[in-house]
VOGU-3710 file (C-alpha; in Angstrom, 3 decimals, decimal comma):
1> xxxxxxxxxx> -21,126/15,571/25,165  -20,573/17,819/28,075  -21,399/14,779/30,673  -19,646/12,185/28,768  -16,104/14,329/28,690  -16,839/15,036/32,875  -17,395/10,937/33,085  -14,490/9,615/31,141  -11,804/7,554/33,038  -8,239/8,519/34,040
11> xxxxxxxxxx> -7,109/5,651/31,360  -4,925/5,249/28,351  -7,105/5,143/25,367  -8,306/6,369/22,027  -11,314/9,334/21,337  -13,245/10,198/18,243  -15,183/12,791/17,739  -18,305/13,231/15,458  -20,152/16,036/13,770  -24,446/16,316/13,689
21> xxxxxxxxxx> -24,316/13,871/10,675  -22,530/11,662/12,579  -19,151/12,239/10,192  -15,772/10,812/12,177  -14,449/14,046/12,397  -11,064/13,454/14,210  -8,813/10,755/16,324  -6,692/10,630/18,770  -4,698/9,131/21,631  -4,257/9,994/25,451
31> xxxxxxxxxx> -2,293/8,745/28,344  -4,877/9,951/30,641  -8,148/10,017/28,602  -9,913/12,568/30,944  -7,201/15,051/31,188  -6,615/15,290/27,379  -10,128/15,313/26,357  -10,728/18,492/29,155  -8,256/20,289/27,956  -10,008/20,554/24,377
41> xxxxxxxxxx> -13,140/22,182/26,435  -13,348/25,692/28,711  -16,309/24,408/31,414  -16,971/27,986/32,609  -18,583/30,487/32,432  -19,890/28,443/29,524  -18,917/24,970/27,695  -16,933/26,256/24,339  -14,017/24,751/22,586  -10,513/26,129/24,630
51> xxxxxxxxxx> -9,344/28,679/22,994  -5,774/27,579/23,165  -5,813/25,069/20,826  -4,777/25,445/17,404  -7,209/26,854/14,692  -7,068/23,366/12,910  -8,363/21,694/16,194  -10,631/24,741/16,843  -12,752/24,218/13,282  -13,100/20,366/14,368
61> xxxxxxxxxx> -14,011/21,049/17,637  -16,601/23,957/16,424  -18,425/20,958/14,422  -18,246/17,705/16,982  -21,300/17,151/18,853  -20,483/13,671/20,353  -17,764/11,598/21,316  -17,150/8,215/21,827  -13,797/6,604/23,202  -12,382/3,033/23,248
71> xxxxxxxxxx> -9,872/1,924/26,362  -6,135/0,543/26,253  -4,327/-0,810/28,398  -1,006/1,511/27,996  -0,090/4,497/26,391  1,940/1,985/23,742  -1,382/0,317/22,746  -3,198/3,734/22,099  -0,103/4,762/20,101  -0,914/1,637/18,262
81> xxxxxxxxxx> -4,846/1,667/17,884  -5,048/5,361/17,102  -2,560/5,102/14,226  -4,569/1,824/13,033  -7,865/3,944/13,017  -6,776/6,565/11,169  -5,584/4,952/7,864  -8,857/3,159/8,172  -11,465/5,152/8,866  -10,223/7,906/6,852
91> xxxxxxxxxx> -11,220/10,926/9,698  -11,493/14,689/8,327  -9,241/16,646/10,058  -6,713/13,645/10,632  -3,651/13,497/8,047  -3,677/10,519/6,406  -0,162/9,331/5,228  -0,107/6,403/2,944  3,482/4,950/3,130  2,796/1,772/4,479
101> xxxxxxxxxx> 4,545/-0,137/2,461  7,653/-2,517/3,383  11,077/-1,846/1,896  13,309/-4,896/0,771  16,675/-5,906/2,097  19,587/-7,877/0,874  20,366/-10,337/3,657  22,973/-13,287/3,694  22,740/-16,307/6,283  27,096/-16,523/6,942
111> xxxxxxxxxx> 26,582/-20,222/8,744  26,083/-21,426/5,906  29,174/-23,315/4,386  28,800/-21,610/0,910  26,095/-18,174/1,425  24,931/-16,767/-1,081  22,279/-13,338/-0,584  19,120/-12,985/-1,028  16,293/-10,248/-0,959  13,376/-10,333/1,808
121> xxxxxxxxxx> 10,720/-8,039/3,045  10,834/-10,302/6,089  12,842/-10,787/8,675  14,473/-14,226/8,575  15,113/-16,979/10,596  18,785/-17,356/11,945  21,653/-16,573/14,702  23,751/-15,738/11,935  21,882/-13,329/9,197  23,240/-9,894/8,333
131> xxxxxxxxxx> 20,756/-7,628/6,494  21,844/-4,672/4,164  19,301/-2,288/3,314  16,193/-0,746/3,392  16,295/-0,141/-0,593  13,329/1,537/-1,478  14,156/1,311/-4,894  16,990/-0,693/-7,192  17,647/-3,729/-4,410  17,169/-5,802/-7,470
141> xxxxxxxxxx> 19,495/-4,444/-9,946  21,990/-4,213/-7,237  21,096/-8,134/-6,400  21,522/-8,872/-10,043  24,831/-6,767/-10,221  26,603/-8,665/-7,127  25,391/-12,182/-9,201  26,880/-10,765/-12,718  30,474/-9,900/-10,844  31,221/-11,716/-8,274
151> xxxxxxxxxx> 31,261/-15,711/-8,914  28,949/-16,429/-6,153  26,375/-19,948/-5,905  24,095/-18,166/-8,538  20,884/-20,654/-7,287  19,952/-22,164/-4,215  19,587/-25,701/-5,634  22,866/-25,555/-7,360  24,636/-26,725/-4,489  21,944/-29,818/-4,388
161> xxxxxxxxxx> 23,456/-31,007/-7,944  26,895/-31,821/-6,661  27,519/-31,336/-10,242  29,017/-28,128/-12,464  26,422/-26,812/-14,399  26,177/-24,094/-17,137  27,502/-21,334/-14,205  31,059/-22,513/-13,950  31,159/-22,897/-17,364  30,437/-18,942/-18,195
171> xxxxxxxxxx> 32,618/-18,147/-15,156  29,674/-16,713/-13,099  30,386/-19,511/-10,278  33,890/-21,864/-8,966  31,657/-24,826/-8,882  32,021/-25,225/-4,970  29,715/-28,324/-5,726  32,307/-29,872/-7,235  34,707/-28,348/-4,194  36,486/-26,460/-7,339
181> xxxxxxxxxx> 36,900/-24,060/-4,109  37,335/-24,269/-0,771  35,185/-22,364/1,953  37,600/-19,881/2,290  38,519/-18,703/-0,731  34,632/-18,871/-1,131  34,572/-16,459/1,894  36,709/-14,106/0,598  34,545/-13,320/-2,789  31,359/-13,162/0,008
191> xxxxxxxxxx> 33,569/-10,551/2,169  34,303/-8,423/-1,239  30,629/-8,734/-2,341  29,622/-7,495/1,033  31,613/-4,088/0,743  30,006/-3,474/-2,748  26,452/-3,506/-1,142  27,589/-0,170/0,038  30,294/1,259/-1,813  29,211/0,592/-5,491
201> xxxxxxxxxx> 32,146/2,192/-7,319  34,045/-0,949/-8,262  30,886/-2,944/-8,661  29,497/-0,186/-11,125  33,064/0,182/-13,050  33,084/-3,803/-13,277  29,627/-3,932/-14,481  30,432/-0,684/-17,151  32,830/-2,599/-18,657  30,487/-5,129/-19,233
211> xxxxxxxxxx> 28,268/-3,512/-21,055  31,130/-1,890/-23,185  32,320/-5,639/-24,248  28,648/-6,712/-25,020  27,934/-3,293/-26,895  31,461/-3,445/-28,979  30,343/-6,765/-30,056  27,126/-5,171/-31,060  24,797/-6,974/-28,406  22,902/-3,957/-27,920
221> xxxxxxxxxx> 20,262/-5,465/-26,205  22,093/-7,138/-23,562  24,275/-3,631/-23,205  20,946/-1,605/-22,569  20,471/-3,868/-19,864  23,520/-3,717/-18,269  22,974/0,330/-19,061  19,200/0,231/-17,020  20,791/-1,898/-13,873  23,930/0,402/-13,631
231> xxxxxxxxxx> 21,767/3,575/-13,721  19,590/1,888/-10,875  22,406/0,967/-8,328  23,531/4,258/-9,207  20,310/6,467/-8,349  19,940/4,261/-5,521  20,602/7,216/-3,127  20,922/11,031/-3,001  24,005/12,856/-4,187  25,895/13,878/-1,194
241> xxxxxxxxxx> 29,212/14,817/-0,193  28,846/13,490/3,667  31,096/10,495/4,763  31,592/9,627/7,978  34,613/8,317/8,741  33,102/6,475/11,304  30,359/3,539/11,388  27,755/5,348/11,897  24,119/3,700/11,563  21,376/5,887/11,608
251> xxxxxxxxxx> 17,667/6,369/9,942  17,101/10,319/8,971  13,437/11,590/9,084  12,564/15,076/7,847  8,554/15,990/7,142  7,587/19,417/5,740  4,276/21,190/4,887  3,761/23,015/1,556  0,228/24,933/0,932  -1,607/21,165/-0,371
261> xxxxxxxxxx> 0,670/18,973/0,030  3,399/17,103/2,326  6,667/14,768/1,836  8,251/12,256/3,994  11,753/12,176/3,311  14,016/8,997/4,670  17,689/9,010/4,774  19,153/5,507/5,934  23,330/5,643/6,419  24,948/2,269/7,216
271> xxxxxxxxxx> 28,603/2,327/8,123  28,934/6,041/7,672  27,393/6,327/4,409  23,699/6,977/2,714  23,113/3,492/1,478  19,567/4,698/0,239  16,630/6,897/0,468  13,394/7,671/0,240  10,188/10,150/-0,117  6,223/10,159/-0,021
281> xxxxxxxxxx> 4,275/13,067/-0,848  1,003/13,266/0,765  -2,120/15,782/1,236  -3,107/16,904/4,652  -6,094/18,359/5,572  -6,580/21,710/6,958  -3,656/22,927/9,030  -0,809/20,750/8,845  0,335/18,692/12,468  4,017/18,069/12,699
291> xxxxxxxxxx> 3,277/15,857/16,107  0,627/13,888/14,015  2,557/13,417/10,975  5,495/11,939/12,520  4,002/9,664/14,804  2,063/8,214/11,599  5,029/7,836/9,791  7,674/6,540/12,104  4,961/3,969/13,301  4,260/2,771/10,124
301> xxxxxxxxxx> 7,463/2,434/9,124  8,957/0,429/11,851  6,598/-3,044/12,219  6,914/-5,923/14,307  8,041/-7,198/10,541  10,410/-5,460/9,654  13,558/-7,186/9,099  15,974/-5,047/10,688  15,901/-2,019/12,764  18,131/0,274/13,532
311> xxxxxxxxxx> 19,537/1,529/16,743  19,383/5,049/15,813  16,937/7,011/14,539  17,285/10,884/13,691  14,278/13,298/13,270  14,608/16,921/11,721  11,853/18,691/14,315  11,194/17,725/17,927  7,605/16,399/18,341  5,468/15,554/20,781
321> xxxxxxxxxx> 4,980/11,760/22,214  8,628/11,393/20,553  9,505/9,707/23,881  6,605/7,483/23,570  7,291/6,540/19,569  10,704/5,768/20,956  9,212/3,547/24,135  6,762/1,811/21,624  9,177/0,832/19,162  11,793/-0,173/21,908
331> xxxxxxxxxx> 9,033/-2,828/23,320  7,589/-4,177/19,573  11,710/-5,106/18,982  12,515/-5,759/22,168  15,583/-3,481/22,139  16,589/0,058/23,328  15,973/2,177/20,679  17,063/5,906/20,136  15,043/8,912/18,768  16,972/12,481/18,906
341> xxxxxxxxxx> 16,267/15,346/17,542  20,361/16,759/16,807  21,179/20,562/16,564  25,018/20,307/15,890  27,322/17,805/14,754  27,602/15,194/11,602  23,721/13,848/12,591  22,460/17,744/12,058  24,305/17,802/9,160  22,228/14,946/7,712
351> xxxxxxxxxx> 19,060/16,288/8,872  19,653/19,602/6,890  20,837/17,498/3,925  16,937/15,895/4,147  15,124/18,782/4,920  16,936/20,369/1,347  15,654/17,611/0,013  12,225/17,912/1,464  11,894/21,543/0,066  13,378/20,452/-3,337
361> xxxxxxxxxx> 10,037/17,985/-3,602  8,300/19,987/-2,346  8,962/22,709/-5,073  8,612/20,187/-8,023  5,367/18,660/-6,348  3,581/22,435/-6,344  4,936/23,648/-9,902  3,164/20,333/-11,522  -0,391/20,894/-13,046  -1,366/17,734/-13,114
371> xxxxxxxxxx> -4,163/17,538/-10,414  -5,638/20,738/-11,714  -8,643/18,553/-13,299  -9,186/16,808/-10,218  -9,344/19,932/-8,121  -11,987/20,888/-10,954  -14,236/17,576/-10,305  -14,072/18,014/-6,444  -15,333/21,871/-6,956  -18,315/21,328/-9,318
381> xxxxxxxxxx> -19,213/17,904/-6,951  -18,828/19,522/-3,820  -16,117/16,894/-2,916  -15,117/17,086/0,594  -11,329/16,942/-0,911  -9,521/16,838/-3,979  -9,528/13,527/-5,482  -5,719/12,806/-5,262  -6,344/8,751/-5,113  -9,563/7,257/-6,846
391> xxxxxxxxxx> -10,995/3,732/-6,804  -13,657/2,696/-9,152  -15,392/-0,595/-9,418  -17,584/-2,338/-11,858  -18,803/-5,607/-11,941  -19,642/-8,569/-14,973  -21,756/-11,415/-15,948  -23,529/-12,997/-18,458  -26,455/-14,535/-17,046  -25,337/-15,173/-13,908
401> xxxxxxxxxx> -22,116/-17,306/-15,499  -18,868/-16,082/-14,541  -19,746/-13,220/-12,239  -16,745/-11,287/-11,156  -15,640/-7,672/-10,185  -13,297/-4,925/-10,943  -11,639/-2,364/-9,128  -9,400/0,302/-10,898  -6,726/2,680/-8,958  -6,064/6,400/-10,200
411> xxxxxxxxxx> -3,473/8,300/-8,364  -1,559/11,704/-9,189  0,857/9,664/-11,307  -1,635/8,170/-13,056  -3,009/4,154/-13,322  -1,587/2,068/-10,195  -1,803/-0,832/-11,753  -0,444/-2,590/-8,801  -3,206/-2,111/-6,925  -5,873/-2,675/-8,601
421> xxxxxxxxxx> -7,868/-5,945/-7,246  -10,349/-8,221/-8,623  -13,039/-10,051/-6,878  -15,290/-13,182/-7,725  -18,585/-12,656/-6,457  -21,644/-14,896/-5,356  -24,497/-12,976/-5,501  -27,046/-13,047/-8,244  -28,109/-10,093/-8,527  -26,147/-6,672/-9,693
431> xxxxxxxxxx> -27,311/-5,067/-6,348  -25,986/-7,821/-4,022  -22,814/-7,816/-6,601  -21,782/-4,263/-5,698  -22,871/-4,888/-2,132  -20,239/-7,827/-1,932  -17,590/-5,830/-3,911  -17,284/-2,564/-1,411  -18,170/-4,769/1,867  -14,615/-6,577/0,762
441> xxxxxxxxxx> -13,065/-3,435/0,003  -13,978/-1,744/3,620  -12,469/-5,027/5,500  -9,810/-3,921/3,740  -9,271/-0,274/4,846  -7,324/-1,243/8,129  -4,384/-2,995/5,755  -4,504/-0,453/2,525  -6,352/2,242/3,337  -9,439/4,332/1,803
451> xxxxxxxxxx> -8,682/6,493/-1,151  -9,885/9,951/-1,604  -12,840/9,064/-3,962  -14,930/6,495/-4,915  -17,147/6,322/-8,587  -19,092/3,377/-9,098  -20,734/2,185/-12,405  -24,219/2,623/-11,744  -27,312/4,688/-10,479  -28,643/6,015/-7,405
461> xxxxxxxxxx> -28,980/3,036/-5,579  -25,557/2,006/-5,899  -24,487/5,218/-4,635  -26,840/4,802/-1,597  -25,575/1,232/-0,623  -21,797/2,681/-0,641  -22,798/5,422/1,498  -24,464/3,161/3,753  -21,578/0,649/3,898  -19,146/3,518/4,625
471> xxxxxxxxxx> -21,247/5,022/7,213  -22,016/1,288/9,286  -17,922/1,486/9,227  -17,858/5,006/10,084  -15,568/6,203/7,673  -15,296/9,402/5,903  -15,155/8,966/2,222  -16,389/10,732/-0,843  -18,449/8,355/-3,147  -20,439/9,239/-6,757
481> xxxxxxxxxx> -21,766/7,204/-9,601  -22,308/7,424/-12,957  -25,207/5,701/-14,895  -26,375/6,461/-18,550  -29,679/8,088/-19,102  -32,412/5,634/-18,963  -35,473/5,762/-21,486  -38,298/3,714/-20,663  -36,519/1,861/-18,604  -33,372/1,105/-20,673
491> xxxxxxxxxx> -29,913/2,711/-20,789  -30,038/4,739/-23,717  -26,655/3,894/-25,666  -27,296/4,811/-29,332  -24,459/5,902/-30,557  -24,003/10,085/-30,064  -27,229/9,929/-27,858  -25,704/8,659/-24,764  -25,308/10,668/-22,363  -24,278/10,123/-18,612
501> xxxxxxxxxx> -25,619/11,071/-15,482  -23,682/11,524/-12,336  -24,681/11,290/-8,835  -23,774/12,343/-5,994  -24,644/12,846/-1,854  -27,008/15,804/-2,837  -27,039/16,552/-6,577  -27,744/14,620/-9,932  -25,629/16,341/-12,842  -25,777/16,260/-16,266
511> xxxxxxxxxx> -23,016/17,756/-18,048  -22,330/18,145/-21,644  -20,621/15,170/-23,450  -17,475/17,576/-24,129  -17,136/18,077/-20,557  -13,403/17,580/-19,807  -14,752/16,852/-16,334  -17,733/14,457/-17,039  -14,267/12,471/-19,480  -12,330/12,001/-16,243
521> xxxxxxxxxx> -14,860/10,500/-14,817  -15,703/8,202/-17,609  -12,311/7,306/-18,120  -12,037/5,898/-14,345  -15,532/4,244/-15,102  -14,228/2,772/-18,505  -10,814/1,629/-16,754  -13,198/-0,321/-14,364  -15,248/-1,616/-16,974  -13,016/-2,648/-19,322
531> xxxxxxxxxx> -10,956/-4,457/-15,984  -13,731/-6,493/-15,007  -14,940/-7,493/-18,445  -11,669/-8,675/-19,097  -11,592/-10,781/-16,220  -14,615/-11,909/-16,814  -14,175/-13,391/-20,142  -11,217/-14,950/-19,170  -13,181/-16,589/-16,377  -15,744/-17,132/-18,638
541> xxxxxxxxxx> -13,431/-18,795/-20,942  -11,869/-21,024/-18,133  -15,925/-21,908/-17,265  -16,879/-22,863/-20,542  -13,464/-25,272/-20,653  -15,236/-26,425/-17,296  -18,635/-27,238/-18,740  -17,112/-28,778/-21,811  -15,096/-31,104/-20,020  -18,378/-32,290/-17,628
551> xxxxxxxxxx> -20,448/-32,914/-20,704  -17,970/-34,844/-21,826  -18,096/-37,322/-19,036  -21,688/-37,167/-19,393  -23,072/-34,754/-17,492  -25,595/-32,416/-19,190  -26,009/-28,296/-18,935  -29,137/-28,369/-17,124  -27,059/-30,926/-14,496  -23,897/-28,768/-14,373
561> xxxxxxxxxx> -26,143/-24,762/-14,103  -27,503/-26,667/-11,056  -24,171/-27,517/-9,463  -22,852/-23,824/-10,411  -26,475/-22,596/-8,642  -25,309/-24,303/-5,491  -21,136/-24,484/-5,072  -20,873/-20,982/-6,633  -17,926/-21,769/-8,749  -16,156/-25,383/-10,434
571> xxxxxxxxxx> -13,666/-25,470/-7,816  -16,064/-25,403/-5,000  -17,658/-28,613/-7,097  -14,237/-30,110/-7,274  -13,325/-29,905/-3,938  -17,073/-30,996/-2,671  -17,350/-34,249/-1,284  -19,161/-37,350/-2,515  -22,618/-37,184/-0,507  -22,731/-33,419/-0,868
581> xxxxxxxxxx> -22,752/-33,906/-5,119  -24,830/-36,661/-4,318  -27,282/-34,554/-1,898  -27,528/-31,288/-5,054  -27,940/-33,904/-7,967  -27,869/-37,980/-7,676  -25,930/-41,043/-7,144  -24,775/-40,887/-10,956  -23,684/-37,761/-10,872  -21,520/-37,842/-7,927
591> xxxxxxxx> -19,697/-40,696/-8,960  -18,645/-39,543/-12,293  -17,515/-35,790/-10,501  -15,421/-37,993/-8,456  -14,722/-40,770/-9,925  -15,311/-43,047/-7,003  -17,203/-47,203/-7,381  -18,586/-46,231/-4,298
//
């Protein structure tokens, strides 16, 4: 390693280093590739780790035995790239924040004669669009709020009808189709709309009194709703008694470190007041990096996608590369963008008001109990980290028909349902299955990446081809599996008898079937079982409707198992041409599939 660090190029770029078991230990970025990677090292009298650095880079450093480095060609791109690398490849003593996702906004295109808004992740084509927002929560309750108050064109293709529909007749809309209003007087219910985006008093008195008509006339139902949509706008941001008189647009980052975990808090103030906001707990690994943390964050947040940005941004610590974050985000929007880091004034007031938020989650996140059974799993598996975020995957067939797979998401809240992903496979085999399954996963990573854990129904083998997988993509992740006891060759699954068998990198473990350990795992297992069956019979079902419908036009089992054998699935039949049918099965065939004279 010693020759490669004295041979490395005065270039922007990205370095990894790797431990004896060739582990991705750590990542990260330089402007000048040789003079950052040096100054990790002391060259005399000796070559040891500098003693400088901090004890988190110290530990890393104390395991690496090789590095390897990619080039750039600017200090923007290995801004980029190293941030890219680390949600996917998942390094040990990197942080790993997980916020990646995009926030919606309320937008309205005004060049339109008769605008009406509408909610985007995207930005939008137009000289004329104005965007209000991020909402990281409640943008549709306060989309559906704007619609129940002010008489605005309720649907795009209303306008299309040139006629008054049901709208105008319940008073949600003036009918401009009919030109029941001019453009205008249409304008001036836009203009009051717009100023309830961000000051919601009037819109959440006028939608209170809604809900008191519909509840005195005992619609209880409809009033709960009204009820769930005005506590939504209402929660929609922090309590806070700052108001800028002025116009002030700004974004307000504050990250702090408690003794496991992290939170992200995001303040966004449009016009002088906190529109909305935001937080994301996460777990960091070893010592905590301010520098690291915010450069993750801030570059996740703001994407070539996003569909506004704003001028200003705010951060509660000073950090290093800050002027680089700012450079980087400046050329993806093609705008000057500010970063500052404010010590008096209205903008340090709102960087104390997140940072007493920051310690307020912080307090909840470390009084709750509920990862104490995860931190038991990772001790008695010798899990490289608690388990915060599991994925577990399990596959179904019946003979080869209808061959899909499952994966299942745990996280500290419990079930993310939203995440969880299902797969139609090709292979034939249960093997191949599972090899398909986690190949698509890991292409994955680089979009939404790795969790903390992985448990896969199944035996040692299984286990060994994830490990594999993971280590051709070198990432770092924590994998087991859980199989039930074979006898003679067969799972043995009489009932009270069963008993499961867990394996991991270096042990097999058997624990008693009132384990509350072994029962977390077999509830992710189950989860994933019960995930893919389901979508299996389903598919099955939809198959069978398939097959039915071919032996119906004459075409027997035997015919149709062959087709399957070769396409993969009925849709790859349907969309097959003539002379391939024709090439699998016969003349006949083919023209009955596709109902051609040919």
């Amino acid at each position: 390693m010693q020759s490669i660090i004295k041979a490395l190029p005065n270039s922007a770029g990205v370095y990894q280093y790797f431990d004896s078991n060739d582990k991705l230990l750590y990542i990260g970025k330089a402007k000048n590739l040789k003079n950052r990677v040096k100054s990790y090292w002391r060259f005399t009298p000796s070559f040891v780790p500098n003693p400088s650095q901090n004890p988190r880079i110290l530990k890393m450093l104390d395991e690496a035995v090789r590095l390897e480095y990619i080039l750039v060609g600017s200090e923007k791109d290995a801004l980029i790239l190293e941030n890219s690398l680390i949600k996917q490849l998942k390094p040990k003593y990197n942080i790993l924040l997980r916020d990646d996702k995009t926030y919606p906004y309320i937008y309205i295109d005004d060049s339109l004669p008769f605008p009406r808004f509408e909610i985007t992740r995207k930005a939008i084509k137009g000289r004329d669009i104005t965007y209000y927002g991020p909402f990281p929560s409640g943008s549709k309750s306060l989309f559906d709020g704007l619609y129940e108050v002010y008489p605005l064109v309720q649907n795009r293709s209303c306008l299309k009808a040139k006629k008054a529909c049901l709208f105008y007749q319940i008073k949600k809309c003036l009918a401009p189709c009919e030109e029941k209003i001019t453009q205008e007087e249409y304008r001036d219910i836009v203009s009051s709309a717009k100023v309830a985006i961000t000051k919601r008093k009037p819109l959440i008195l006028a939608l209170t009194q809604k809900m008191q008509e519909l509840a005195s006339q005992e619609r209880y139902e409809e009033a709960g709703a009204f009820r769930d949509m005005i506590n939504a706008i209402s929660s929609l941001t922090i309590s806070s008694d700052i108001d800028l008189a002025n116009s002030l647009n700004v974004d307000i980052w504050a990250i702090k470190s408690g003794e496991e975990r992290g939170v992200v808090v995001k303040l966004f103030m449009r016009n002088g007041k906190v529109i909305s906001s935001d937080y994301t707990l996460f777990r960091h690994t070893h010592i905590f990096d301010i520098d690291e943390a915010y450069r993750q964050a801030i570059l996740d947040f703001y994407t070539k996608d996003s569909p506004d940005i704003n001028q200003n941004i705010v951060v509660a610590d000073s950090f290093e590369d800050m002027d680089s974050i700012r450079d980087t985000i400046s050329s993806i929007f093609d705008r000057k963008i500010e970063i500052t880091h404010p010590k008096i004034g209205a903008k340090a007031k709102l960087v104390s008001l997140a940072l007493q938020n920051a310690d307020e989650l912080l307090r909840k996140s470390e009084n709750q109990t509920s990862t104490i059974m995860e931190q038991r799993v990772a001790d008695i598996l010798s899990l490289s980290s608690i388990p915060y975020r599991v994925e577990s995957f399990d596959n179904s067939h019946l003979m080869g028909v209808a061959t899909v797979g499952g994966m299942v998401v745990w996280d500290e809240n419990g079930w993310d349902k939203s995440s969880y992903r299902r797969y139609e496979l090709n292979s034939k085999d249960e093997y191949g299955q599972m090899r398909e399954m986690l190949s698509r996963r890991i292409e994955k990573f680089a979009k939404e990446p790795p969790p903390d854990l992985w448990i896969l129904d199944g035996g040692l083998a299984n286990l060994n081809l994830a490990q594999m997988l993971l280590k051709e993509a070198n990432v770092n992740l924590d994998v087991i599996a859980i199989a039930k006891e074979k006898i003679d060759s067969k799972a043995n699954r009489a009932k009270g008898l069963a008993r499961d068998i867990i394996y991991t990198t270096n042990e097999i473990f058997e624990l008693r079937g009132d384990d509350k350990r072994l029962m977390w795992i077999q509830r992710q297992r189950d989860e994933a079982h019960r995930y893919a069956i389901t979508y299996h019979q389903n598919r099955k079902r939809r198959d069978d409707n398939q097959i039915s419908l071919l032996n119906k036009k004459g075409i027997g089992t035997a015919t149709v198992k062959k087709l399957i054998n070769y396409f993969g699935t009925f849709e790859a039949i349907e969309s097959a041409s003539y002379d391939e049918i024709k090439r699998v099965t016969n003349s006949k065939i083919a023209k009955i599939i596709k109902n051609t004279n040919q």
